[in-house]
Residue, then its C-alpha position, 0 to 999 in steps of 0.5 A: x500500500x503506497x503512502x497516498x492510499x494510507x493517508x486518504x485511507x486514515x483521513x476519511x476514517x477520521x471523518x467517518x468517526x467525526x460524522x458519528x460524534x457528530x450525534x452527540x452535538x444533535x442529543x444535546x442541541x435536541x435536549x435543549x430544544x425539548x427542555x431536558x436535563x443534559x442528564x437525560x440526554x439519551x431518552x427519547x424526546x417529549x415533544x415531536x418537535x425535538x424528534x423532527x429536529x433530531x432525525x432531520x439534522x441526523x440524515x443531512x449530517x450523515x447525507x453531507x458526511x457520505x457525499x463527502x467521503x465518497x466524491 
């Protein structure tokens, strides 16, 4: 395996696990749309609002995050 292949190989498996934590900032911006404790934050929501959010800002995340990797 030639030195570019590794290195293209190590950064988009460095983007792939920043797209993953990336869930982590959407539980926390979805626990205070719905007013919940930072402690409660792997329930599930309330409100059906804060699901939406959730879910929505999930696939453009991850959509965005794939097109990336795969262009």
């Amino acid at each position: 395996m030639n030195k570019t292949k590794a290195k293209d190989f190590f950064l988009r498996a460095i983007l792939f696990i920043g797209i993953l934590a990336s869930e982590f900032l959407v539980c926390f911006l979805d626990a205070f749309i719905d007013g919940r404790d930072i402690s409660q934050i792997v329930s599930f929501s309330k409100h059906w609002y804060a699901m939406v959010f959730h879910w929505v800002v999930t696939l453009i995340i991850w959509g965005t995050g794939i097109a990336i990797v795969y262009h």
